[in-house]
N, C-alpha and C positions, 0 to 999 in steps of 0.2 A: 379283842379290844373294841370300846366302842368310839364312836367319833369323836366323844369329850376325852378319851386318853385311859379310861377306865375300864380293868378287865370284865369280859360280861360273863356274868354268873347263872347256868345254870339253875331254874325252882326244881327246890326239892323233891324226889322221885322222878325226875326228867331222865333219861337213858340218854347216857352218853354219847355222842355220835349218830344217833338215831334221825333218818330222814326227814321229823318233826320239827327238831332240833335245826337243823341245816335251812330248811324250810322256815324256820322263822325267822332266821337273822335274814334271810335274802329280802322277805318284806318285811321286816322292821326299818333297815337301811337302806332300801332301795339298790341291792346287789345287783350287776348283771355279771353274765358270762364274759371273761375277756375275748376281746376280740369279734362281741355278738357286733352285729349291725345296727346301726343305729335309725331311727325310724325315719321319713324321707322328709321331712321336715326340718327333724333334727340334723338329720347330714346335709341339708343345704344350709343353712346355717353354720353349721365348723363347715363350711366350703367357704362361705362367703365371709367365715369370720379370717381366711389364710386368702384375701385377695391380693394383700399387698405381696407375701411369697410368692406367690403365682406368677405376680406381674416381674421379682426379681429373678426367678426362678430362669423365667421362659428368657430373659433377657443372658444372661449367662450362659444356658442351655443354646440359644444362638448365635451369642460369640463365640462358645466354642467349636462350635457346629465349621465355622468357615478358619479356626485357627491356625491350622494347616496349611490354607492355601494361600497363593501368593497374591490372591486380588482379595480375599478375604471375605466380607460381606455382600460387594459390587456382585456376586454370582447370584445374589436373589433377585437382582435385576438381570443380568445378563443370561440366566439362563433362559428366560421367557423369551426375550429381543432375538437370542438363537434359534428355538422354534419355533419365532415368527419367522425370521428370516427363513428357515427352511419349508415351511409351511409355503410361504409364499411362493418361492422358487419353484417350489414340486404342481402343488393346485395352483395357484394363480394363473402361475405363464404357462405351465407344461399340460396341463388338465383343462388349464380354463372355466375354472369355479368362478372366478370373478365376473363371468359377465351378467349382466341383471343385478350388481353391486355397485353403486355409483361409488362411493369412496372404500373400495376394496382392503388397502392397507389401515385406514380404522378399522375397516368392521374385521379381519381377522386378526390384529394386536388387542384391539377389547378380549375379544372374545379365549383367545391365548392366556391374557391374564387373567382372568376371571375363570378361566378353569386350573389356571395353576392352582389358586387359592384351593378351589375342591381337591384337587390331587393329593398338595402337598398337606390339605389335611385330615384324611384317609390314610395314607400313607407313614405318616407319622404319629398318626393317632394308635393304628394297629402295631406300632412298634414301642409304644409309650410305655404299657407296661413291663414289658419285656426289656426296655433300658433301663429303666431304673429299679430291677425286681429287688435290688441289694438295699436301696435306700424303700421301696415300699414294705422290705422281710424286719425292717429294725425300727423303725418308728409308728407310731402308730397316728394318722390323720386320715382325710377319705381322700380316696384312691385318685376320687375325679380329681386330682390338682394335675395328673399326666395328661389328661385328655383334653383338660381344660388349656396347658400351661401349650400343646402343643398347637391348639387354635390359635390361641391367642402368637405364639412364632410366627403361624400363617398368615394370621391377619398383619403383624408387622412386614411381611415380605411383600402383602398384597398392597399398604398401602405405599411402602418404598417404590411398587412397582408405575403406582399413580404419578409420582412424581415425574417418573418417564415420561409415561402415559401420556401426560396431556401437552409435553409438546409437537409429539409423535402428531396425535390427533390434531392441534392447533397447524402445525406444516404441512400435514395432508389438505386444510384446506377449511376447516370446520371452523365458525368462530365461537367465541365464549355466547354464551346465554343463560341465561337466569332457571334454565332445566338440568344445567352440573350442579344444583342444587341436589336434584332429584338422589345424586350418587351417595349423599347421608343415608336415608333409607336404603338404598339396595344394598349398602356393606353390610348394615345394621341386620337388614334380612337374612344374606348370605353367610355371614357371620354363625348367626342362631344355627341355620341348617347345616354349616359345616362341623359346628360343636356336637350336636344331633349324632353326625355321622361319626367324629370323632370317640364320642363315646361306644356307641353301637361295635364299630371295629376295636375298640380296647378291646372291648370285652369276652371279642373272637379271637381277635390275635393274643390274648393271655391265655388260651386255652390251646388254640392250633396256629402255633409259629410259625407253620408255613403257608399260613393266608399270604403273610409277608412278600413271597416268592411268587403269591398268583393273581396280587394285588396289580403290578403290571401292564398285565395282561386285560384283565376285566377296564383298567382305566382307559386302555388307551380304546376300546369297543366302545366306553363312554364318550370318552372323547370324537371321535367317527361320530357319532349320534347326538351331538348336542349342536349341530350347526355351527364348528368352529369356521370352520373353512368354506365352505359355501354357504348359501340361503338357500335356509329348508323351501320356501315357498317356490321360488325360481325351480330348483330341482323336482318338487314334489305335484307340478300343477298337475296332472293326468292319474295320480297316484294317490285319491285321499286318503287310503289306511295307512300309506306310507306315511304322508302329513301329520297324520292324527298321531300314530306314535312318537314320530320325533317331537311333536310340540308337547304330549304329554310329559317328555323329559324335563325333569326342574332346573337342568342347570341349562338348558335353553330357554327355559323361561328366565330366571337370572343374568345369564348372558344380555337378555333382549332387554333387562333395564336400564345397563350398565349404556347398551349403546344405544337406546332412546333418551339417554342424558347425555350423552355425548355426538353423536351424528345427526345434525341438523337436515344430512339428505335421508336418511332414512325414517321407516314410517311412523316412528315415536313408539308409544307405549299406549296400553288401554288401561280402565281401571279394570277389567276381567284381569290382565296380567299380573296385577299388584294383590290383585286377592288370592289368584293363586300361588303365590310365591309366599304371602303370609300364612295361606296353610300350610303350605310343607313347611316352612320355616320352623314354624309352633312345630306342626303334628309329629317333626324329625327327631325336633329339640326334645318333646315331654316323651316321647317313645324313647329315644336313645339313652335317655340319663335315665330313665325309670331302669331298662334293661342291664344298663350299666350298674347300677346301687343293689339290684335284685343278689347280684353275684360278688357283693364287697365283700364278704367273709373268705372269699375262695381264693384272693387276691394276696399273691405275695407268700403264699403257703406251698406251693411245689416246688 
């Protein structure tokens, strides 16, 4: 049949079934393979044309997430305020991270949430596929709505977690000033690079499920390494190779926006910090979703 509803006919001495044959209806009508991949153009577009699913998707996807518990949502905040609190307890008073940190309890509640955001979207990114493989095996859309739908959760907890946030910092002692402006751009930034990451771990964890189980473990060596709990500088003065690594880490460089917008006693921010956080941002974002689209055909088929 052809598009106007009319059977298409074969010219005279044409062989039946013949490769030719097949071959010319695919370019006459512009046939693909079901299920081929769509070009990365074209799948950003059916991405961007399902923004509104996404946004209701991930909202549902996180009511149900806490539907079980008896505080219910309050855990996207309370679980961070717990591993400050314990964070604090262990380094703070018992370690002594805090000295050389003039307002100690901002700088390691910033820093606590701001890498939840990283965790919880790594973490949920590489299980994305794997929750929904029932709803990615029957319908057909691009895949990135899991990767995406689970950023964007993250991004909803990070900013419920701000809400805390700044009275926590206001009682510690900081006042308002016109650089918690600066905290638009850095979500914006961190945002980009946790999607980046997000997709990149789909794409692993759709293949080997028990990334899942060692994801963990590698976060919390992250975490150790990003200057949650103490200051790199303080620890690192006699140790430049030590310094140099830990500052290369991007989400100490994120971290370090979050709290030069927010702690007036610490040493602010430079523009070298801002440019390197828009490179990883980009270079996470356009590597992770290339990587991720490379493998859309494989998705949803084991």
């Amino acid at each position: 049949m052809t598009e106007s509803g009319q059977a298409y006919m074969k010219p005279p001495g044409e062989a039946p079934g013949s490769s030719e044959d097949a071959q010319a209806l695919v370019a006459r009508y512009g046939l693909k393979r079901a299920g081929a991949r769509a070009s990365l153009s074209e799948y950003t577009r059916e991405l961007w044309q399902r923004r509104y699913f996404i946004v209701e998707f991930s909202r549902a996807t996180n009511a149900s997430g806490y539907s079980r518990s008896f505080l219910g949502q309050a855990w996207q905040v309370l679980t961070p305020l717990l591993n400050a609190a314990v964070y604090y307890l262990i380094f703070g008073l018992l370690i002594g991270t805090r000295r050389g940190v003039p307002n100690y309890l901002g700088f390691l509640v910033i820093g606590i949430f701001v890498f939840q955001f990283v965790q919880s979207s790594v973490t949920s990114g590489a299980r994305s596929l794997q929750s929904n493989r029932s709803l990615a095996r029957t319908l057909r859309f691009p895949r990135a709505v899991f990767p995406v739908s689970s950023t964007t959760i993250a991004l909803q907890h990070l900013l419920a977690s701000l809400v805390v946030l700044i009275p926590i910092v206001l009682l510690s002692g900081e006042p308002v000033r016109v650089q918690w402006l600066l905290l638009i751009p850095a979500v914006a930034l961190q945002t980009m690079f946790c999607a980046g990451l997000a997709f990149a771990f789909a794409r692993v964890g759709a293949k080997i499920p028990d990334v899942s189980q060692m994801l963990p473990f590698a976060l919390r060596v992250w975490l150790y390494a990003s200057g949650i709990m103490f200051s790199i500088d303080s620890f690192t003065k006699s140790k430049p190779t030590a310094a140099a690594i830990l500052n290369a880490n991007p989400v100490t460089t994120y971290v370090e926006l979050y709290r030069g917008a927010f702690l007036a006693s610490g040493p602010g921010t430079t523009p070298s910090q801002w440019l390197t956080a828009l490179a990883w941002s980009v270079g996470v974002l356009v590597v992770g979703y290339v990587y991720f689209w490379k493998a859309e055909e494989s998705y949803g088929r084991d």
